[in-house]
C-alpha positions in Angstrom: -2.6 1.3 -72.5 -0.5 4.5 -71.9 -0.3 5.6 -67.9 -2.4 8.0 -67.0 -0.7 12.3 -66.6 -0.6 13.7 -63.3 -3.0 16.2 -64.4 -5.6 13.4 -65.2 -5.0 11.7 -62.3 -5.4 14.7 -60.1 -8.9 15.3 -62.0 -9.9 11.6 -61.0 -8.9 12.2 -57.4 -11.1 15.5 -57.2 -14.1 14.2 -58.9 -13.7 11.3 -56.2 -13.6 13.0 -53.0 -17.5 14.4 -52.2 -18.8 10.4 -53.1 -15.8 8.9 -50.5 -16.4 11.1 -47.8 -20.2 10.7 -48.2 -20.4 6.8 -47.7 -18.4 7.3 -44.5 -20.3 5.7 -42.1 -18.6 6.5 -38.3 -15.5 8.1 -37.4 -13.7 4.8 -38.0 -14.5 5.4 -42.2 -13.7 9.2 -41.9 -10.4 8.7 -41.1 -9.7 5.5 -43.5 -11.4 7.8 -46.3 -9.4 10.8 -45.0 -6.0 8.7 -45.0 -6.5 7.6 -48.9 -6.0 11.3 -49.6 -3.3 12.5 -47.4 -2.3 9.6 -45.8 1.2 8.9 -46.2 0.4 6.4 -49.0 -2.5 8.6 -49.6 -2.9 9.4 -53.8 -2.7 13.0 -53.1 0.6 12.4 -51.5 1.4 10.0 -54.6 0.7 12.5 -57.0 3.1 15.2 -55.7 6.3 12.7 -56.3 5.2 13.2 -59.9 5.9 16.5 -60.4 9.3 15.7 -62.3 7.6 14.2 -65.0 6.0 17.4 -66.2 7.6 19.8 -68.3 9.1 22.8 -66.3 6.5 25.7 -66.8 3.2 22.9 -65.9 5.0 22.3 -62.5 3.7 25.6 -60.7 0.5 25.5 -62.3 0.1 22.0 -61.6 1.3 22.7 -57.5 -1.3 25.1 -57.3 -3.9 22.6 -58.4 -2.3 20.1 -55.8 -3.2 22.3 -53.1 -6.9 23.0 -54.4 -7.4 19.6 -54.3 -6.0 19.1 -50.7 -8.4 22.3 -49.7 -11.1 20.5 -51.0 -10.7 17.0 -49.6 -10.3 19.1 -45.9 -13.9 20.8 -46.5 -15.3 17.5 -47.5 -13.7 15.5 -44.5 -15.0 18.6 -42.3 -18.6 18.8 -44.1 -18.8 14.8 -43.2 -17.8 15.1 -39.4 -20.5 17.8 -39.0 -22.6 15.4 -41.2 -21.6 12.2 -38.5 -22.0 14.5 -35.2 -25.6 15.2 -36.1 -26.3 12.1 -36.9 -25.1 10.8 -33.8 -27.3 13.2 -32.1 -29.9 12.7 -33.7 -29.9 8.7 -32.5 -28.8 9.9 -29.2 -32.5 11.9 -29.0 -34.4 9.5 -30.7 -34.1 6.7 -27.9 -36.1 6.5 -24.6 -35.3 9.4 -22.3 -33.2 8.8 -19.1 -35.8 9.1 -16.0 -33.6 11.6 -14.2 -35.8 11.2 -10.9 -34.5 7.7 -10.1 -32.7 7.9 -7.1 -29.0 8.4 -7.3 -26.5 5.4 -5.9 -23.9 6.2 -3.4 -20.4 5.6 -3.6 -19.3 3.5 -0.9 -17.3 5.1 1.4 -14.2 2.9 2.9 -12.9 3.0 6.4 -9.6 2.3 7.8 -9.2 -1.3 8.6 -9.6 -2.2 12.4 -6.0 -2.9 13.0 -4.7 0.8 11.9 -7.7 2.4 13.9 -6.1 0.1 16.6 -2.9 1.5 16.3 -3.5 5.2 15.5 -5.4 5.5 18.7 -2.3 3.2 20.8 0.1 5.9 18.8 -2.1 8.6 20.2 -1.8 7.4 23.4 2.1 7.0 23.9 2.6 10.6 21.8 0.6 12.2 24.7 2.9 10.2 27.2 5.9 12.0 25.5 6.7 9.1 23.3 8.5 9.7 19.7 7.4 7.6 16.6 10.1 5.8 14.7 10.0 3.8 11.9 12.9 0.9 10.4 13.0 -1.4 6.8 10.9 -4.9 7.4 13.8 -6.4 5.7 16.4 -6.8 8.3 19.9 -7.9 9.0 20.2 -10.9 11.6 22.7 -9.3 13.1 19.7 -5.9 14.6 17.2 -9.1 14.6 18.9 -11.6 16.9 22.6 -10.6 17.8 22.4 -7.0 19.2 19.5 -8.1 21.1 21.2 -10.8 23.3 19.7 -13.9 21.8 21.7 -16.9 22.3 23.1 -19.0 19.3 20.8 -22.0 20.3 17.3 -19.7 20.8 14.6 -21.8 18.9 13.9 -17.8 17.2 16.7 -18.8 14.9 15.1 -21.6 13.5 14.4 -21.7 10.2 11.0 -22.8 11.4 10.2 -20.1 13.1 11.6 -17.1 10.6 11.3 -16.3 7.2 15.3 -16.0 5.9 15.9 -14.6 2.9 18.7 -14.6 -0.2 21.0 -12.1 1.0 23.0 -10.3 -1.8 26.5 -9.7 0.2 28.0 -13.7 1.3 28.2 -13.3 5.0 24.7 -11.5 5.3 21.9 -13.3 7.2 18.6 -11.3 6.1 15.2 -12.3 7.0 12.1 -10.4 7.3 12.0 -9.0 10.8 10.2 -11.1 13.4 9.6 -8.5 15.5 10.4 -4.2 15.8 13.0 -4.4 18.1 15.4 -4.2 15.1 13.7 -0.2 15.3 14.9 -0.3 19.1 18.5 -1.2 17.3 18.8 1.5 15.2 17.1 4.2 17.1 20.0 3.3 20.0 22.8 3.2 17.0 21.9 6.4 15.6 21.0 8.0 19.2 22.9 8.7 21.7 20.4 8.9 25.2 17.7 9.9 26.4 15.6 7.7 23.8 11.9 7.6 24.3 9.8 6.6 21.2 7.4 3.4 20.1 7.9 1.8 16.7 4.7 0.6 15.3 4.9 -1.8 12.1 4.0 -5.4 10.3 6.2 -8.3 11.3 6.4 -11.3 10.0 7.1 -15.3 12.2 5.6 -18.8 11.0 2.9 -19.2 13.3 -1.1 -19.1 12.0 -3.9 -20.5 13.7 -6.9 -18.9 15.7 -4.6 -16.4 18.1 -1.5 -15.8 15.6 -1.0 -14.9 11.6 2.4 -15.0 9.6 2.0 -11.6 9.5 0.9 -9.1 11.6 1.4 -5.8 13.4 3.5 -5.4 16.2 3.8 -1.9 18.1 7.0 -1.4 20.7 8.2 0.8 22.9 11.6 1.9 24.3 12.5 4.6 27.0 16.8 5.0 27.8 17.8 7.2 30.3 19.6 7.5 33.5 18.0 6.7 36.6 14.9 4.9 34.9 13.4 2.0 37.0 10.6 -1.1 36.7 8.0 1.3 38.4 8.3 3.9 35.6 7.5 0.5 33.7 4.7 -0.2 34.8 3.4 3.4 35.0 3.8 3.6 31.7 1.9 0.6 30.4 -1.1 0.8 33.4 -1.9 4.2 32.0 -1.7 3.0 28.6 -4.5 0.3 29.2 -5.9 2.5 31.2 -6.8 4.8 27.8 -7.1 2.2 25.6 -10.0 0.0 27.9 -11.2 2.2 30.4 -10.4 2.6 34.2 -12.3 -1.1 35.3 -9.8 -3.2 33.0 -8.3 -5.7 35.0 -4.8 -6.3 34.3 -1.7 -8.7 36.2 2.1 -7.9 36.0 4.1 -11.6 35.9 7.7 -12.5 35.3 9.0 -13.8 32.7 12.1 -14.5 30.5 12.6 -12.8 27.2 16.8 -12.5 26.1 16.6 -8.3 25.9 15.4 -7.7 29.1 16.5 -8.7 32.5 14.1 -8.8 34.7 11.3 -9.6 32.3 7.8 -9.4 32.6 4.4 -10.1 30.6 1.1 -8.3 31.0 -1.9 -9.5 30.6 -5.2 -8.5 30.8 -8.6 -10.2 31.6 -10.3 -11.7 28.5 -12.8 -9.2 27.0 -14.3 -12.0 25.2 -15.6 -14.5 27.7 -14.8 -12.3 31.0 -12.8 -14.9 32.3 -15.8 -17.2 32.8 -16.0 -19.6 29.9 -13.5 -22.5 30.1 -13.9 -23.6 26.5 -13.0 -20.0 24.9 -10.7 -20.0 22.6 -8.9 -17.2 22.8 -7.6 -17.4 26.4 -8.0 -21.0 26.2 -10.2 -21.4 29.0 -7.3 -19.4 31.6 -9.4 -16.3 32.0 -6.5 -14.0 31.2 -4.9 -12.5 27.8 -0.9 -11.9 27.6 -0.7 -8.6 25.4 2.6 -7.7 25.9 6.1 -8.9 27.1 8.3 -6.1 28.8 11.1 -5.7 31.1 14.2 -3.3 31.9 16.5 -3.6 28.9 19.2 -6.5 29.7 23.0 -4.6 30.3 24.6 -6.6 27.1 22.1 -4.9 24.7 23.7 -1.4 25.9 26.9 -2.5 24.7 25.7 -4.0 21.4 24.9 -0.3 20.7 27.9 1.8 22.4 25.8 2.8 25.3 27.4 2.7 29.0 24.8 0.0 31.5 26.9 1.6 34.2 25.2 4.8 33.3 21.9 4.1 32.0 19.1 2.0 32.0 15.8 1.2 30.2 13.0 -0.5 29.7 11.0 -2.3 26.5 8.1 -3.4 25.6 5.9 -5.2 22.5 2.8 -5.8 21.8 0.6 -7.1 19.1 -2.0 -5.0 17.6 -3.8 -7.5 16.0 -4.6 -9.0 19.3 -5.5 -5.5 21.1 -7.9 -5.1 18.1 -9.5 -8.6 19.0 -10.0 -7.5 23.0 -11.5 -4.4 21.7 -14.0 -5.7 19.3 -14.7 -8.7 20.5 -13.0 -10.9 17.7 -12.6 -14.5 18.3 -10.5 -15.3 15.6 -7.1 -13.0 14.2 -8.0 -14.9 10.8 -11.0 -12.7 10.3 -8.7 -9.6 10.4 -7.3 -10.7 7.1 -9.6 -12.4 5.1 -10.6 -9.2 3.6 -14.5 -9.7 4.4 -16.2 -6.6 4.0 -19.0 -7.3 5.4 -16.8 -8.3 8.2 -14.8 -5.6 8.6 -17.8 -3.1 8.0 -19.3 -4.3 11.3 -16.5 -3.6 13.1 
């Protein structure tokens, strides 16, 4: 049988078109039906590689008739979306209406977790005191972790127990993630020469989780460097602090204790909010009737040095606290676990 002309076959393809685009069914078949034409394989697109096999003076004739062909198949295809958009409207009307007087459903709205409210309003507090806010990587060096700060070789911080180390990229490097935001304290002195007053709120990470600690949590501390600062501007400092944060009746102790930065060194605690300091069996101040909150002291002469300042000249005192446990006293939490379980209906009550 002898192959079918170009002209003939471009005949077949016009009779063809109305009857394809007519048993399209959804916009999936309009554009299958659409793509047999003028698809890149389409047999419109076939056709016109056949031009060379017509005799010079049919070739014009015959491109003319190429594009009437191509006009037609784009009214069809546009006569059958018109065809499909009415007849999706037309279903669209013909099912049961929507009862616009049902009541509407609320988005819920979120809330910033307890711990940042915790902190924003402690930030608050120490900006109004004169306080800067400073900020460092929670990836730290050792060296701004442990060394700078004055802690001995031996200090049970630098087990691996009690720190999460990390591969470091550079041989030499000890990196961990920082147990605590004194490595801000670090750098602000580094980068600072004095006066430095400014708190450095962020998460911190140790290996310690039960009902009063979590591997992670936030830490917020505080640093003021000048000359002629002393233990009483201390404790100024930190009385009015819980002053704002619990009101004016909060009961609160000053006691000495040992940390490597500081010397002397000192802890405050406050009365437990939770049982009042009446319940023997609570387990957040394990029965003592008191709450540490924060270790402080007047920053320890070898730190200075770590950092180019002069102890001759200045002094300074820290502090840190754990927000986590601040949030607890304040809403009456009697496990830091809750705080991270992502409950909502837990944290919603708060």
């Amino acid at each position: 049988m002898d192959q079918e002309s170009p002209i003939e076959a471009l005949d077949a393809i016009a009779r063809s078109v109305d009857e394809a685009f007519a048993a399209a069914r959804d916009d999936n078949d309009l554009r299958q039906v659409t793509a047999r034409f003028t698809g890149r394989d389409g047999s419109l697109t076939k056709i016109m590689k056949r031009i060379p096999e017509l005799p010079g003076p049919e070739r014009k004739p015959f491109g003319q008739r190429v594009n009437e062909v191509k006009g037609l198949v784009e009214r069809a295809q546009s006569n059958a979306a018109e065809r499909l958009r009415s007849e999706a409207r037309a279903r669209e009307l013909s099912r049961p209406a929507l009862d616009i007087t049902l009541p509407g459903r609320r988005p819920r709205i979120g809330r910033i977790h307890p711990c940042m409210r915790t902190m924003h309003e402690i930030i608050d507090v120490f900006t109004s005191l004169g306080f800067d806010v400073a900020e460092g990587p929670e990836v730290e060096l050792a060296e701004n972790n442990f060394d700078r700060l004055g802690f001995p070789p031996d200090h049970p911080a630098m087990d691996m127990h009690d720190s999460f180390f990390l591969p470091s990229r550079r041989p030499g490097d000890r990196v961990l993630l920082r147990t605590h935001t004194s490595t801000v304290q670090v750098r602000e002195m580094l980068s600072h020469p004095p006066p430095v007053q400014a708190i450095m709120p962020g998460a911190v990470f140790r290996r310690d989780d039960d009902a009063t600690h979590s591997p992670m949590f936030f830490q917020l501390e505080g640093l003021m460097v000048d000359e002629g600062i002393t233990l009483s501007n201390l404790r100024g400092a930190l009385e009015a602090f819980l002053t704002r944060l619990f009101g004016a009746g909060v009961k609160t102790r000053f006691r000495a204790s040992y940390f490597p930065f500081v010397e002397p060194g000192a802890e405050m605690d406050v009365e437990c909010l939770i049982c009042g300091g009446r319940d023997p069996h609570c387990r957040v101040c394990k029965g003592t009737g008191w709450l540490e909150i924060l270790g402080c002291g007047m920053v320890h002469p070898v730190v200075f040095e770590s950092v180019g300042y002069d102890p001759e000249r200045y002094r300074g005192f820290a502090f840190g606290m754990g927000i986590d446990r601040l949030t607890m006293l304040r809403y009456g939490i009697n496990d830091i676990r809750h705080l991270f379980e992502n409950d909502v209906r837990f944290l919603g009550s708060l």
